[in-house]
Residue, then its C-alpha position, 0 to 999 in steps of 0.5 A: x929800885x929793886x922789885x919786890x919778891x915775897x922772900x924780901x927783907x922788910x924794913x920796919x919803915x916801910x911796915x909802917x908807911x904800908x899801914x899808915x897809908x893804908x890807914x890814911x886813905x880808908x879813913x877817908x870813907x867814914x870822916x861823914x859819919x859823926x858829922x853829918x848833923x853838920x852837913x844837914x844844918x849848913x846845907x838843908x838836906x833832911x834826915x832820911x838824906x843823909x845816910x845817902x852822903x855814906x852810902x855814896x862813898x862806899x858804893x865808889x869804894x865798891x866800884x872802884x874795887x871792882x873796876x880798879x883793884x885787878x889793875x895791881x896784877x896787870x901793872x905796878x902797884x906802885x905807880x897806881x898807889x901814886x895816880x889814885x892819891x893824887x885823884x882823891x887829893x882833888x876829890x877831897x879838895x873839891x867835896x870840901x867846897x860843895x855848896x849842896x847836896x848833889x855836889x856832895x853826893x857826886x864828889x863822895x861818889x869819887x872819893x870812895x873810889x879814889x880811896x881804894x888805893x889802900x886795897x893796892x896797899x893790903x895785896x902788896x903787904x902780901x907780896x911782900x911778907x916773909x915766907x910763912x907769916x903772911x897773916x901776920x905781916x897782913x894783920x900789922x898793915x890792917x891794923x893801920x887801915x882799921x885804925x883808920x877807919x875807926x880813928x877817923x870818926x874821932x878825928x872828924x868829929x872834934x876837928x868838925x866840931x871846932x872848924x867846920x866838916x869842910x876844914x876836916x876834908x882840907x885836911x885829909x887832902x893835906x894828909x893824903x899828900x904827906x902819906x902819898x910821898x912818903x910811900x912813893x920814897x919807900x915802896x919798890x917796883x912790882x913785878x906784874x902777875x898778869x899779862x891780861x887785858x884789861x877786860x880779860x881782868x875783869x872775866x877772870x874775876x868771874x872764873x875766881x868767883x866760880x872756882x873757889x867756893x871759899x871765896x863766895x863764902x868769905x865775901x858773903x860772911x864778911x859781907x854781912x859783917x859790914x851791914x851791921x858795922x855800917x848801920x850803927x856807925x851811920x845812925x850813931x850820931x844822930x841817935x846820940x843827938x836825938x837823945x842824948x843831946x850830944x854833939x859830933x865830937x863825943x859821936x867821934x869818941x866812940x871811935x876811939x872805944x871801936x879803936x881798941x878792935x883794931x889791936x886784934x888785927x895782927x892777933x888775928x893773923x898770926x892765929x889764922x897762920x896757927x890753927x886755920x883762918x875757918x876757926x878766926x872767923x867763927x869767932x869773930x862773927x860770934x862776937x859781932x853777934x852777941x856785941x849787938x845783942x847785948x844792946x837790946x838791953x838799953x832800954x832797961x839801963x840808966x842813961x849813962x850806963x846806956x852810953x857805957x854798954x854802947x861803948x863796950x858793944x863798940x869795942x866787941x863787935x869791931x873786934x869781931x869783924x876786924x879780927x874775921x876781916x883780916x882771917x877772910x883776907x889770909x884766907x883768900x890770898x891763899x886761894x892762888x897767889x898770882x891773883x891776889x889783886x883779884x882776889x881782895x878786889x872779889x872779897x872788898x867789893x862783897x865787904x864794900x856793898x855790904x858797907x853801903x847796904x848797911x848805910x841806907x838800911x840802918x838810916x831807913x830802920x832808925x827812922x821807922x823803928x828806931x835805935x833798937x830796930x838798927x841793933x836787931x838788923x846787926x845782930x841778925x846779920x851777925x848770925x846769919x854770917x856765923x851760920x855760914x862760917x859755921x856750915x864752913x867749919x863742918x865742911x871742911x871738918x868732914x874733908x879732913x876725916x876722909x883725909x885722914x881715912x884715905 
């Protein structure tokens, strides 16, 4: 088995198995999302409850990001992708048995955090990218990861539809094991890049978080971008229930509207290579903005053009934060290269409690103002993250010119 050193030579193979289970692993956070009408029926939770199932996992894919992900730079990324697909196979097996609300609370908790073996994933496609086209090779995993995220709502939705939301976990435990195998057959040994303790790990992410200015910005911009990401995914089926009358499958084929977001993924990277990761996120952000904003206009519409404007705003707005997402990325990798595993674990966990925020904050804002109050919480969390790209931008326009003065 030979090491992995970032001048290897990457087979087409293992490209796709790095973005499939990436994928495969994400997609488990967002199966709950179009089913949780679901759950509320077949377990009696009420309607304020249920923005709880989401929030649970992510704040465990937060957690575990935070406590687990600089583990990569202390041992083989390899051998952990393996550990954590076993635990989340048995978390998905476990959740799907829940008979209440805190079983499924807590099993959601650990499936958040065992899901994070796709953040081993995105730092090893790092590692393993030819010199000069990291963004790149990292916007073609992340596609895979992006089209988990959103596909999965698709597929939760129709499989839950037609068999149930516990068939649905049962097969992503299936799902988990094939990608498990195939990585453990094509993924090499890992050199470690760090000779920490464990705890020692966990302080020098402060030191991260202190040194690099870029990576404040880039947790906090991208942050936001989650809120309002997650705030229209976790109100979005019960909205379309409540007033349109539609069930979890058609909840889930919105999926395949953000889906087409993912695309812009290696676009993203291969433009942040070009003319600087700062312009990609400007962008970026400006779309999620102005996606959600051009929802205030729903009420004046008839009803299909309403779910039609829903569709295009999904496509926008996932294409702004995936394309920002995966320039922050590009971004803090080349902050400092030996601490890659800190450094995603920094950016995740600010993009993970993000996720988790937007959950109990579109539940809450739906159920006091309505589908209107979630679209104007998203677009302001949309703004403001411009601003701070924007401040970026300037800042580092004015470096230049000194630069260039000197």
């Amino acid at each position: 088995m030979t090491t992995a050193a970032p001048t290897r030579s990457v087979s087409s193979l293992l490209v796709f198995m790095l973005a499939t289970g990436a994928g495969i692993a994400v997609a488990c956070l967002y199966y709950a999302q179009p089913i949780l009408p679901l759950f509320a029926s077949d377990l009696h939770i009420a309607v304020g409850n249920l923005g709880l199932i989401p929030m649970l996992t992510q704040i465990g894919y937060a957690l575990g990001i935070f406590f687990l992900i600089p583990l990569g730079d202390r041992y083989d990324r390899r051998v952990l992708i393996l550990i954590k697909s076993l635990l989340l196979i048995v978390s998905l097996l476990v959740l799907s048995l829940s008979q209440g609300l805190y079983s499924v609370l807590l099993f959601s908790l650990v499936v958040g955090i065992t899901a994070t073996m796709a953040q081993d994933i995105v730092p090893s496609a790092a590692i393993l990218a030819p010199a000069g086209q990291q963004g790149k090779f990292v916007g073609t995993v992340m596609t895979g990861l992006l089209l988990g995220i959103l596909l999965s709502r698709t597929v939760s939705g129709v499989i839950a539809a037609y068999w149930g939301w516990r068939a649905m976990y049962q097969l992503a435990a299936i799902s988990v094991f094939v990608v498990a195998n195939g990585l453990w057959r094509v993924l090499p040994r890992f050199q470690p890049h760090a000779q920490l303790s464990y705890f020692a790990l966990l302080g020098s992410m402060r030191h991260l978080w202190q040194q690099y200015p870029a990576l404040r910005r880039a947790a906090l911009a991208q942050g936001l971008l989650s809120v309002a990401f997650s705030a229209f995914w976790s109100t979005l089926a019960v909205m379309l229930a409540e007033h349109y009358h539609l069930g979890s499958a058609a909840a889930g084929g919105f999926g395949i509207a953000g889906a087409a977001g993912a695309l812009a993924a290696p676009i993203a990277g291969s433009l942040s290579d070009r003319y600087g990761s700062h312009r990609v996120t400007q962008l970026g952000a400006a779309l999620v903005m102005l996606s959600f904003a051009a929802m205030w206009a729903l009420p004046m519409l008839s009803m299909h053009a309403q779910l039609l404007l829903i569709a295009i705003a999904a496509i926008g707005f996932d294409l702004g934060l995936q394309a920002s997402l995966v320039a922050h990325q590009t971004l803090v990798y080349s902050l400092e290269p030996t601490a890659r595993g800190r450094l995603n674990a920094v950016l995740f966990t600010g993009v993970f409690t993000g996720m988790a925020s937007g959950s109990w904050l579109g539940s809450k804002a739906y159920a006091m103002a309505g589908w209107q109050a979630v679209v104007t919480l998203a677009a302001i969390m949309g703004l403001i993250s411009l601003w701070i790209r924007w401040v970026e931008g300037r800042r580092l326009q004015r470096v230049e010119r000194l630069s260039t003065q000197s």
